[in-house]
C-alpha positions as CSV (number, residue, x, y, z in Angstrom):
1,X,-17.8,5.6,-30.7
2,X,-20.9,3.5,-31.2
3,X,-18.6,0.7,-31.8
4,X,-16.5,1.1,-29.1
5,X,-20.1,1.2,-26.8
6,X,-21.8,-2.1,-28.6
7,X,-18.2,-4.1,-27.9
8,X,-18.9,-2.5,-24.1
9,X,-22.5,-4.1,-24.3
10,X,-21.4,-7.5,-25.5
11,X,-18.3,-7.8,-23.5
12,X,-20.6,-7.2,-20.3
13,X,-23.3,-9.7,-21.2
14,X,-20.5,-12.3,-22.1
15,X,-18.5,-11.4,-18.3
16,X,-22.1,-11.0,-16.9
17,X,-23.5,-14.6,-17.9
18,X,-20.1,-16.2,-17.2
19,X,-20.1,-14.8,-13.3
20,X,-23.6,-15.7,-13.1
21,X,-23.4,-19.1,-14.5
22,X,-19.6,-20.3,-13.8
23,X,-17.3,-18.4,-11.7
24,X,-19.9,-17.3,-8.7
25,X,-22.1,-20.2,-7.8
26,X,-18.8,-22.3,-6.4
27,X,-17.8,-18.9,-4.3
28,X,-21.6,-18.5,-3.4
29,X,-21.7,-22.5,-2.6
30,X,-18.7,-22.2,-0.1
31,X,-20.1,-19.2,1.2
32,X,-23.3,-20.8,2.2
33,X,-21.5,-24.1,4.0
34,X,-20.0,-20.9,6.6
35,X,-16.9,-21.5,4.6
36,X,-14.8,-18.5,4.0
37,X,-12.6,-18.5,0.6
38,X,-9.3,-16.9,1.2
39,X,-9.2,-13.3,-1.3
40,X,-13.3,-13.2,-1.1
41,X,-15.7,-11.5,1.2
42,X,-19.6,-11.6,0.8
43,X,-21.2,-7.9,0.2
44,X,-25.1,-7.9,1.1
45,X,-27.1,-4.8,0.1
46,X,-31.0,-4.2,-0.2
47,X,-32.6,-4.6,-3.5
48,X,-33.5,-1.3,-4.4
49,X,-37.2,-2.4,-5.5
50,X,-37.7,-5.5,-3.7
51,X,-36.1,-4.2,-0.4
52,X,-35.0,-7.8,0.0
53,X,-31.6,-9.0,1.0
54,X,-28.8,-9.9,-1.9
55,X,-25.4,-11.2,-1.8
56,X,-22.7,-10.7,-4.3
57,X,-19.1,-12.1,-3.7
58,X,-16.5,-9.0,-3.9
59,X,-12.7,-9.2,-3.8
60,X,-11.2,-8.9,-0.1
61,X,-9.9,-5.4,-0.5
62,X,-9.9,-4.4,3.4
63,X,-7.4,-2.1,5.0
64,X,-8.2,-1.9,8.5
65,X,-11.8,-0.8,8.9
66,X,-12.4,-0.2,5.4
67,X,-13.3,-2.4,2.9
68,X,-12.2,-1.3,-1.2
69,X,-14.1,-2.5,-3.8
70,X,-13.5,-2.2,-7.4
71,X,-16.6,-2.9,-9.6
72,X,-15.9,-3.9,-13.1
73,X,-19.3,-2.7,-14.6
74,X,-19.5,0.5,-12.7
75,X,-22.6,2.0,-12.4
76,X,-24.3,-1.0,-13.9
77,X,-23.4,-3.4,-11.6
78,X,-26.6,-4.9,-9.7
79,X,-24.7,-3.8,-5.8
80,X,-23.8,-0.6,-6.8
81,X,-27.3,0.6,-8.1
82,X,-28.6,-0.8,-4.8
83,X,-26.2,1.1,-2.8
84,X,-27.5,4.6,-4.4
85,X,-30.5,3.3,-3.5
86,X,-29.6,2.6,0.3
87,X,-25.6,2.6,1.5
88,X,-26.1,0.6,4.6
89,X,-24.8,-2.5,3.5
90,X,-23.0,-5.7,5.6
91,X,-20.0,-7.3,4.6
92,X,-19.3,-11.3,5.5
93,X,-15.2,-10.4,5.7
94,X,-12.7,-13.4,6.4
95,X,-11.9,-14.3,10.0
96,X,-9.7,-17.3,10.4
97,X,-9.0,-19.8,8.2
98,X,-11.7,-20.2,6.3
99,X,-14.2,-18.7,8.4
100,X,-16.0,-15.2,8.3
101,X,-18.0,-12.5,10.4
102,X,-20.7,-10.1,9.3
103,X,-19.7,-6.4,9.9
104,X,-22.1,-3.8,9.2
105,X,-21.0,-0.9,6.8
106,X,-21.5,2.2,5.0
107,X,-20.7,2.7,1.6
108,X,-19.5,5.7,-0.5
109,X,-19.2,5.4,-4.3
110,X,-16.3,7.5,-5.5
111,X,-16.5,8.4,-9.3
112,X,-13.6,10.9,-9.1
113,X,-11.4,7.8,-7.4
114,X,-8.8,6.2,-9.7
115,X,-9.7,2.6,-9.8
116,X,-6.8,1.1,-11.2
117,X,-4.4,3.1,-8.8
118,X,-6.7,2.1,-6.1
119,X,-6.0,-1.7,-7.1
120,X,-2.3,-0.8,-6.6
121,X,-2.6,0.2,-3.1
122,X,-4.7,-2.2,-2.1
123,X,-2.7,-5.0,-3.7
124,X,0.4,-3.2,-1.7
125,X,-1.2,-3.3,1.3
126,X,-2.8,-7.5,0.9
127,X,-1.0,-9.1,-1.3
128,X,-3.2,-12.0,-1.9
129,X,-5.6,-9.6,-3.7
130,X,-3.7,-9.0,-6.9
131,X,-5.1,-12.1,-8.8
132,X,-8.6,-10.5,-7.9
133,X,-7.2,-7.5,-9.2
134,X,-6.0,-8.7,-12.4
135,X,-9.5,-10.3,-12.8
136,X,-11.1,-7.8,-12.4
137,X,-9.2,-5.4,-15.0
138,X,-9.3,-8.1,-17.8
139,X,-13.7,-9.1,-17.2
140,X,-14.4,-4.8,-16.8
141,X,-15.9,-2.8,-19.0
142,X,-16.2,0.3,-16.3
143,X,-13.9,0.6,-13.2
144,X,-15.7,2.1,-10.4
145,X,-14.6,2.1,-6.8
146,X,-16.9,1.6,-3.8
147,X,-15.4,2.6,0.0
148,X,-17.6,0.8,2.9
149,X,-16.6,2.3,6.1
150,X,-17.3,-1.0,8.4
151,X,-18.5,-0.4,12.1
């Protein structure tokens, strides 16, 4: 078991420092010319010490007024302890091509939810999410799923 946990550990600094430093920064670049990329939206939440605002690109998982996130590190990713901390959140969700509006939301994390079914449905009900998806599953080392109810 303590093998199985220090492979957990490494695997997440490895996907950690390779979302950080390569796979976010073009999404977070596009995001900041106003340019929406198709499959993304922008989640904002509060830091829960500094208060201040931070953005983290999420998968476009949104069924009607509800957007579904899957977070691959669980409980330790950086949005999810800030949305314990305070679940009024906003969400920059795509609106045209390659544009995007801020909604304002509330989110729920859902430990009893089944994140991989979850990824089924929503890949079901927006097809373009599934490479997301399949992302998602292969960088994770704990699947959580996060509801934001968006006003």
């Amino acid at each position: 078991m303590a093998g199985a946990a220090a492979a957990g550990s490494t695997k997440y600094r490895v996907v950690q420092a390779l979302q950080l430093r390569l796979l976010n920064p073009p999404i977070r670049w596009l995001l900041a010319q106003r340019l929406q990329p198709p499959g993304y939206a922008l989640l904002e939440t509060r830091g829960r010490v500094s208060g201040e605002p931070r953005r983290t690109p999420v998968g476009d998982g949104r069924i009607g007024d509800v957007l579904w996130i899957v977070a691959e590190h669980g409980q330790r990713s950086g949005y999810v302890r800030n949305i314990r901390t305070d679940p009024h959140v906003r969400v920059k969700v795509p609106a045209g091509f390659l544009r995007g509006r801020w909604r304002d939301g509330v989110a729920t994390i859902l430990p009893d939810d089944d994140p991989r079914r979850r990824q089924r449905a929503i890949a079901r009900a927006r097809p373009g999410s599934a490479l997301n998806a399949f992302v998602v599953r292969t960088m994770s080392t704990e699947l959580l799923t996060v509801r934001i109810d968006l006003q």
